[in-house]
C-alpha positions as CSV (number, residue, x, y, z in Angstrom):
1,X,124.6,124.5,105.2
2,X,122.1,122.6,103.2
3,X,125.5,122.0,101.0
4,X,126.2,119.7,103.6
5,X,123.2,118.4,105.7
6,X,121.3,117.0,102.5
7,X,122.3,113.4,101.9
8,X,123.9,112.6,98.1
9,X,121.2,112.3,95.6
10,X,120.9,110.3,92.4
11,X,121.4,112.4,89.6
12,X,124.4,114.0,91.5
13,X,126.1,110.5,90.7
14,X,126.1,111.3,86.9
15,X,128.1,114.3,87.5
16,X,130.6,112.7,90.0
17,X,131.0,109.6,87.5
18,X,131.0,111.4,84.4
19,X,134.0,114.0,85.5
20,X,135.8,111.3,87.5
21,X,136.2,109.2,83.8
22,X,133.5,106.5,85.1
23,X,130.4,107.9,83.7
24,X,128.8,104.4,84.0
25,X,131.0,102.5,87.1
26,X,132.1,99.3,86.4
27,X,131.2,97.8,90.3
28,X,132.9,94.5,91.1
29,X,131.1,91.2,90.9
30,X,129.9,89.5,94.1
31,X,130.8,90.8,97.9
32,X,133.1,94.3,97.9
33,X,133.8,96.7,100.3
34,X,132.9,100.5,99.8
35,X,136.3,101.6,100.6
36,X,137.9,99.3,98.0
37,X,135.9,101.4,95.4
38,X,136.2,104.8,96.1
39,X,139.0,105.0,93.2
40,X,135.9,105.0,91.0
41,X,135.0,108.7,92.6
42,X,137.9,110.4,92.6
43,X,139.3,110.2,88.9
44,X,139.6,112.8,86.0
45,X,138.1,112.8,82.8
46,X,139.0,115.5,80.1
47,X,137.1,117.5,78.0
48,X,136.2,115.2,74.5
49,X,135.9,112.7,77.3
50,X,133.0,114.2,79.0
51,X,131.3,115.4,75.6
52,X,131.6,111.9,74.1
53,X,130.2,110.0,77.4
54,X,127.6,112.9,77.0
55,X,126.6,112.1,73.4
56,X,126.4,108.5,74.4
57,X,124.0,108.3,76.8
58,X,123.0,110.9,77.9
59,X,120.4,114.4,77.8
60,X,122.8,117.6,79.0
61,X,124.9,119.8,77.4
62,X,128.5,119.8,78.0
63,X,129.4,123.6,79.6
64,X,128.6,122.6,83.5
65,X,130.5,119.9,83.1
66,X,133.5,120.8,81.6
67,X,133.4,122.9,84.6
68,X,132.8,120.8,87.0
69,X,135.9,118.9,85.5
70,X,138.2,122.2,86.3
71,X,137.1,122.6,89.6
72,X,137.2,119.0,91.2
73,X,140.8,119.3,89.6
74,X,141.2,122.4,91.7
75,X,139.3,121.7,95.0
76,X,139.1,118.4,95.3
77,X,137.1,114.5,94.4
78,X,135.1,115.2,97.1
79,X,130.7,115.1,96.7
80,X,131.1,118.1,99.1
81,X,133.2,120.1,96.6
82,X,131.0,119.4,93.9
83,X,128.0,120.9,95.4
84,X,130.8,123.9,96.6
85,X,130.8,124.7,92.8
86,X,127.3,125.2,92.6
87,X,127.1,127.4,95.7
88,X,129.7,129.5,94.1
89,X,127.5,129.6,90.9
90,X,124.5,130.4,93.0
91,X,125.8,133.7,95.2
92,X,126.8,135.2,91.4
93,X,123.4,134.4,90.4
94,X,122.2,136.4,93.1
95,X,124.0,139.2,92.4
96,X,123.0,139.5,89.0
97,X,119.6,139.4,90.6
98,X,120.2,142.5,93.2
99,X,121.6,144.4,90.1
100,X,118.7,143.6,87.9
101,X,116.4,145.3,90.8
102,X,118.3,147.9,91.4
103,X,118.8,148.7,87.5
104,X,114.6,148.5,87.6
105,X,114.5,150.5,90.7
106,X,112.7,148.0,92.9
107,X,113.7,147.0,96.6
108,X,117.1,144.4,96.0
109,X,116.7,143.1,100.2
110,X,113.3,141.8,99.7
111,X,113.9,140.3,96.3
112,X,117.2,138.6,97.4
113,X,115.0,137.2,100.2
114,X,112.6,135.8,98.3
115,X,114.2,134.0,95.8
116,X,116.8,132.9,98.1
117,X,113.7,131.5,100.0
118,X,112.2,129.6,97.3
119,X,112.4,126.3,97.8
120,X,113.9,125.3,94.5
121,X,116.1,127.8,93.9
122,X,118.0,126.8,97.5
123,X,117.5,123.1,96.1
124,X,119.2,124.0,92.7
125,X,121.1,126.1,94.4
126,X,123.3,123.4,96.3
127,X,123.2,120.3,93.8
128,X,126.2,119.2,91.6
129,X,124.3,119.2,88.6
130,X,123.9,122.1,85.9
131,X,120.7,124.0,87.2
132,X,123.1,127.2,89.4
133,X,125.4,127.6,86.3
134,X,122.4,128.2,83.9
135,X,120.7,130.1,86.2
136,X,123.7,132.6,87.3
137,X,123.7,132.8,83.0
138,X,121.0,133.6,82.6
139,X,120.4,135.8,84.7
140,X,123.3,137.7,83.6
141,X,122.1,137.7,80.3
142,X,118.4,139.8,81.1
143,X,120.6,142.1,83.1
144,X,122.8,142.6,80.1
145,X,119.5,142.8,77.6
146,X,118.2,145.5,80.0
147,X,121.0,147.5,80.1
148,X,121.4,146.9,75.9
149,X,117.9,148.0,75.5
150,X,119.1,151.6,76.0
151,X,122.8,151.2,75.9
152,X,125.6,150.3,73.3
153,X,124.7,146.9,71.1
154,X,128.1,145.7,72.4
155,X,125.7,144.6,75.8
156,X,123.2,142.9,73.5
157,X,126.0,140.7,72.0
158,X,127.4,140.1,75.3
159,X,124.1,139.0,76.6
160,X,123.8,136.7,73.6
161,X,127.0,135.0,74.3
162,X,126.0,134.5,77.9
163,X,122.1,133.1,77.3
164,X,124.3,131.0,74.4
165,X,126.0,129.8,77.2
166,X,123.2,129.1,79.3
167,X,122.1,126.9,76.8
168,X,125.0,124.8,76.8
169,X,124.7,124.1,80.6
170,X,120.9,123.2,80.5
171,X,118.8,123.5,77.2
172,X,115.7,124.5,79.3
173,X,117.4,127.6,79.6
174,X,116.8,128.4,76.6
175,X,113.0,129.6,77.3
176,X,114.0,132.6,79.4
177,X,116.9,133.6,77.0
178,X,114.6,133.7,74.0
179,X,111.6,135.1,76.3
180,X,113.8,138.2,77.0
181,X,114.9,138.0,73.5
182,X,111.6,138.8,72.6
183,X,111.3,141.4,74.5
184,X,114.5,143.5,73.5
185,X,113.4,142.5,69.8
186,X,110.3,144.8,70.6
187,X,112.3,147.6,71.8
188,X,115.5,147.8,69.0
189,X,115.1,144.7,66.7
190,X,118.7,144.5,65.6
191,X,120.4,144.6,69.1
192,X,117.9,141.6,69.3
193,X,119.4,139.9,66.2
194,X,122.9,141.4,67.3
195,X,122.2,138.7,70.3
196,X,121.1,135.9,68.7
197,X,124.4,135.8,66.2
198,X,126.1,135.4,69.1
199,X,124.2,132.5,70.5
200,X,124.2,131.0,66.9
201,X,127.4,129.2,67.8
202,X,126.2,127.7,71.6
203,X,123.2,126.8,69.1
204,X,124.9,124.8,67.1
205,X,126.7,123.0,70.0
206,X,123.5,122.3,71.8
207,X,121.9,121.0,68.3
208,X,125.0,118.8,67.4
209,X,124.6,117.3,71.5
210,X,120.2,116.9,70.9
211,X,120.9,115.1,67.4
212,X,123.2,112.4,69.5
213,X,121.1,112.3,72.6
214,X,117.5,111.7,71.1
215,X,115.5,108.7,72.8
216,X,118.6,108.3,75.3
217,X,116.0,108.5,78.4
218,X,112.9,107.0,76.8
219,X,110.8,106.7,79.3
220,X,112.4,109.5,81.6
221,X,108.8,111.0,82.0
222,X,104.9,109.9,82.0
223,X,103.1,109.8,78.8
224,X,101.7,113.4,78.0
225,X,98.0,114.5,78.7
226,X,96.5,117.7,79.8
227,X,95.6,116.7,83.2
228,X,98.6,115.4,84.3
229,X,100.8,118.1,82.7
230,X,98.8,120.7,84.6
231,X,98.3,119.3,87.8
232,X,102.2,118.8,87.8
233,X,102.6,122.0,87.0
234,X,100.8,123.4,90.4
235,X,101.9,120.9,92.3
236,X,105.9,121.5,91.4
237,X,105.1,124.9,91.0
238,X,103.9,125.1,94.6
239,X,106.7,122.8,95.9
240,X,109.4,125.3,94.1
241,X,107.6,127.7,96.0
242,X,106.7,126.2,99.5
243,X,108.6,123.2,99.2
244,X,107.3,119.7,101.4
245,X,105.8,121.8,103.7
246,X,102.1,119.8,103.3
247,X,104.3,116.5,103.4
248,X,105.4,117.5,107.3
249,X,101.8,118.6,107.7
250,X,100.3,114.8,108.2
251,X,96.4,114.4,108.2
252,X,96.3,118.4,107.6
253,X,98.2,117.7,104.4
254,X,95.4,119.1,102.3
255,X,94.6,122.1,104.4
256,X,97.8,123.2,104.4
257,X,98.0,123.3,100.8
258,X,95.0,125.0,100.0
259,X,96.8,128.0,103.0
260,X,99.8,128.1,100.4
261,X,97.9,128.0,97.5
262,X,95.9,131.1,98.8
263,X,98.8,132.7,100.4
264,X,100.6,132.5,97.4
265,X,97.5,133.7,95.1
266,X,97.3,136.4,97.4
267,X,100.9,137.2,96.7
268,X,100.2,137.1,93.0
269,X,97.6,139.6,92.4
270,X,99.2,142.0,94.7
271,X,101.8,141.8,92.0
272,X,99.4,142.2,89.0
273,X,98.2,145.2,90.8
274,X,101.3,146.9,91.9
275,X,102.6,146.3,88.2
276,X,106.2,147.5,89.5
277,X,107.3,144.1,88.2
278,X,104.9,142.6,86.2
279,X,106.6,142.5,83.1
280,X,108.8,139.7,85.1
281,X,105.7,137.9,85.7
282,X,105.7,137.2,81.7
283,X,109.6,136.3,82.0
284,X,109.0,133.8,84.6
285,X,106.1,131.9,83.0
286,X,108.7,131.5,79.9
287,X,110.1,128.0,81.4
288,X,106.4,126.4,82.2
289,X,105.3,127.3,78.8
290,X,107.9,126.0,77.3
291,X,107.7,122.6,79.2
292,X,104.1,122.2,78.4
293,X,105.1,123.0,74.7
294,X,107.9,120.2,75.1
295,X,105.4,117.9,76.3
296,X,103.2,118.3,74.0
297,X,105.8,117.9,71.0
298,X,107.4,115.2,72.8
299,X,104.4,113.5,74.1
300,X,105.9,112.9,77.7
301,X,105.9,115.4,80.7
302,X,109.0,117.2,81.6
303,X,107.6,118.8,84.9
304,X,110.2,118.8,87.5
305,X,110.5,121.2,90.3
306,X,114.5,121.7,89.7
307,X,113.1,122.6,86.2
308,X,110.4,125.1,87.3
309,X,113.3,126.7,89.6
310,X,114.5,128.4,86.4
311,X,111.3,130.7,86.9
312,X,112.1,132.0,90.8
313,X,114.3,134.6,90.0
314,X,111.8,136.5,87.9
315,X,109.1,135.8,90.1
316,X,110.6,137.0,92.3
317,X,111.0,140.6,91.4
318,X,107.5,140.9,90.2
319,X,106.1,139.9,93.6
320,X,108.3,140.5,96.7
321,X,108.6,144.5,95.8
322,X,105.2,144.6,95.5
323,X,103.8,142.4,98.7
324,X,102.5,144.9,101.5
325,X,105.1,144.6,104.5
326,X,102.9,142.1,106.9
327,X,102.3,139.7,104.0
328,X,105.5,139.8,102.7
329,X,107.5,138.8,106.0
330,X,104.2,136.2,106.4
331,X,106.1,134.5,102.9
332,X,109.7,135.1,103.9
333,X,108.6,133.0,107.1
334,X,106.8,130.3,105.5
335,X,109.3,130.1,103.0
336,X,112.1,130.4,106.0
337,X,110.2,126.9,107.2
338,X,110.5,125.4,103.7
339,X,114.1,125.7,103.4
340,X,114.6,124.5,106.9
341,X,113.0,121.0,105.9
342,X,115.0,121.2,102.6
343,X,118.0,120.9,105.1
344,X,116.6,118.8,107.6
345,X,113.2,116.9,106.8
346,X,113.9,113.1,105.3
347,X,110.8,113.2,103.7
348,X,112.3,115.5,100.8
349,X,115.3,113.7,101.0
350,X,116.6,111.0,98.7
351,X,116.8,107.7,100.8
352,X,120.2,106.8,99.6
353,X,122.5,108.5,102.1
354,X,119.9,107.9,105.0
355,X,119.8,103.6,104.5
356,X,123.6,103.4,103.8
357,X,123.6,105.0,107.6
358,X,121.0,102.7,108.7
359,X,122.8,99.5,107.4
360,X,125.8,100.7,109.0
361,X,123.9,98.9,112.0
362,X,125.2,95.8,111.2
363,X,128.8,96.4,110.4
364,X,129.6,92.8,109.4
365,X,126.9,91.6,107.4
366,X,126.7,92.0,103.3
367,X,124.5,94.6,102.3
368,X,122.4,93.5,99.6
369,X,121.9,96.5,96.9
370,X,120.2,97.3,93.8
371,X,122.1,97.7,91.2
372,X,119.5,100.1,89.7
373,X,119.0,100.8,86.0
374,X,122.9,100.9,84.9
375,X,124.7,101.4,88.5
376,X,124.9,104.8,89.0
377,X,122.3,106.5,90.4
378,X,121.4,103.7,93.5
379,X,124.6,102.2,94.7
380,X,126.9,105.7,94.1
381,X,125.4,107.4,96.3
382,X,124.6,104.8,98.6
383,X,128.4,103.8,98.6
384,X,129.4,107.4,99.0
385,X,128.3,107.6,102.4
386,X,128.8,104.1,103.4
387,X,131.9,103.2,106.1
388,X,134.7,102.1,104.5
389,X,134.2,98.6,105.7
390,X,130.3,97.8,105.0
391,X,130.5,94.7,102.8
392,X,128.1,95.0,99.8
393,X,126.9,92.8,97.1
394,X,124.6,94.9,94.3
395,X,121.8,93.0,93.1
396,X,122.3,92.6,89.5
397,X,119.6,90.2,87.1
398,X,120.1,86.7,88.3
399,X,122.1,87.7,91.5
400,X,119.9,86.3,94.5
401,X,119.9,87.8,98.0
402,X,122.6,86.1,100.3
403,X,121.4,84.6,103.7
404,X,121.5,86.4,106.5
405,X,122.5,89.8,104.2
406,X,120.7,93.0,105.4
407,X,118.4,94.2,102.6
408,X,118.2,97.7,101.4
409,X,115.0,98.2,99.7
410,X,115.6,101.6,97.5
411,X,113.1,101.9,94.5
412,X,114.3,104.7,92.8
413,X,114.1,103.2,89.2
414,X,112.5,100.6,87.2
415,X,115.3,98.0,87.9
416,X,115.5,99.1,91.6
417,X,111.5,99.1,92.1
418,X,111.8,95.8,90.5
419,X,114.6,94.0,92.9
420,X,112.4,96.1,96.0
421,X,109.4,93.6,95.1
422,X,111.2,90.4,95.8
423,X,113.1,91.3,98.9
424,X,109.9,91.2,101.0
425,X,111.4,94.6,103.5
426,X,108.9,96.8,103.7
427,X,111.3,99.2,105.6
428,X,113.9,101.3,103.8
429,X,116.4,98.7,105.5
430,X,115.8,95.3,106.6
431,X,118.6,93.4,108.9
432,X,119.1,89.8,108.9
């Protein structure tokens, strides 16, 4: 359901470009309709087409992609579709999980709950981007290690191939692959080194994408410090949690942080406690480690709570076995309420879908647009949920605002922040 309620979203463009054979859309000059342009969604782009547009301009590996490619070939153009994929991606990720508990003899139902809960896994869960595919992989992949600890090494390699894998969908998956790695290194060394020949060649992949990509989003992320790293860290590590729920919360925005916060330390050292799954706690602090580590090498901040997501799983089965039965069904139900805004709150919603609605108002007026920071990220979204008919002009460098044109002021970028300053609409949309 949130599949469908949630409005399209920027980074979803990239992938509807990129596998359509547009990856950056060449948008008419002057006033078009959106229906004239909706060849520019529903194209196909092959394999070395994708990795190339990839290598160009880009910071993801190729795997989700390539599928992505296959299954809009299969199912349909369609943004609906898209996010379909990642559904698909997310229910076999969840199955991994219940077998993981039940191979660790902990509780699967309350497990499943949780993470299905957690605000970012749901979020990741339902986007057209690459965050379900790594996740389903690697979550495969500790199930596999776990079994290989005290199983045949033929496991091991399997699960190298599939954390391999994971790292050709989304390189940040590489933190809990080489976390567990770790661990089944401890226990029989050469299963360990059995699995990491067979992620030598996803290595090398991923290597000859990073070598291409370097510097293609300077300026993606905030300068690196300390502070900022870590208060980003418990702020998207509470939203991946809890989601907006302080945003809905007004004037009480505060208090009702500091409730999650404690409900959530609470939550926390009943798991240290318990320690039925506290060797997942280790697991799941794998992916912020790493980021701070990334940001400190890189000297920006790569704190994202679609990042931090790759985390929920594990937490996941260190705390919700563990949680007495009152408090646990007390965080199913405030998580319940988290996921219920991710559906249907605007405030955690990109603004895209939500002003192409709103301009719809005045059906035969120009919409004036940014253009955004190379035309893919404002106006394809926007234009995706547009009627057919809306007139639209995108507000390129040296393009002024018509008279009379109903403004849409989106700042979702440097370029779109930019154009938002001189149309003087303080509103999301402004009619003539």
């Amino acid at each position: 359901m949130a599949a469908w309620l949630r409005g399209p979203e920027y980074d979803e463009a990239y992938s509807i470009f990129l596998t359509a054979g547009h990856a950056r859309p060449a948008w008419p000059e002057g006033v078009f309709t959106a229906g004239s342009v909706r060849w520019l969604y529903d194209g196909h782009a092959g394999f070395l087409e994708i990795a190339r547009a990839l290598r160009q301009g880009d910071v993801h590996p190729p795997l989700y992609f390539w599928a992505l490619e296959l299954w809009r070939r299969m199912a349909g153009p369609g943004w609906f579709s898209a996010r379909l994929l990642s559904v698909i991606f997310t229910l076999a990720g969840l199955y991994g999980l219940g077998r993981i508990a039940r191979l660790c003899r902990l509780p699967a139902g309350p497990v499943l709950a949780m993470a299905l809960l957690s605000y970012g896994f749901a979020y990741t869960g339902i986007l057209a981007r690459p965050y379900a595919l790594a996740q389903a992989l690697d979550i495969g992949g500790v199930l596999l290690a776990l079994r290989a600890a005290d199983g045949p090494a033929r496991l091991a390699l399997a699960a190298g191939l599939l954390f391999g894998a994971a790292a050709l969908t989304d390189y940040l998956a590489l933190f809990t692959g080489a976390a567990m790695l770790s661990w089944l290194g401890w226990r029989a060394w050469r299963k360990a080194a059995l699995a990491l020949v067979a992620m030598a060649p996803f290595l090398a992949v991923c290597g000859w994408f990073l070598r291409a990509q370097y510097g293609a989003r300077a300026g993606q992320f905030a300068p690196f410090n300390w502070g900022t790293a870590l208060a980003g860290l418990a702020r998207d590590g509470g939203g991946a949690v809890f989601g907006g729920l302080p945003l809905y919360a007004g004037l009480a925005m505060k208090p009702v942080a500091c409730l999650l916060l404690a409900l959530f330390l609470a939550c926390l050292f009943h798991a240290v406690k318990s320690g039925r799954g506290r060797g997942f706690l280790l697991l799941g602090a794998a992916t912020p480690l790493g980021l701070l580590a990334l940001g400190g090498v890189f000297h920006n901040t790569p704190i994202e709570i679609r990042y931090l997501a790759l985390s929920l799983p594990w937490l996941a089965l260190a705390v919700a076995p563990a949680l007495p039965r009152r408090l646990l069904a007390l965080l199913l139900a405030v998580q319940a309420l988290a996921v219920a805004g991710l559906m249907l709150a605007p405030a955690t919603m990109q603004p895209q879908g939500r002003a192409a609605r709103l301009a719809a108002a005045w059906p035969r007026a120009v919409v004036a647009l940014p253009y955004g920071n190379d035309g893919v990220g404002v106006p394809g979204p926007f234009i995706a949920a547009a009627p057919g008919d809306m007139r639209i002009l995108l507000l390129r460098p040296g393009v002024a605002v018509p008279a009379g044109a109903v403004r849409v002021n989106i700042g979702a970028d440097a370029q779109s922040r930019a154009v938002a300053a001189r149309l003087g609409c303080a509103r999301l949309v402004c009619g003539p």
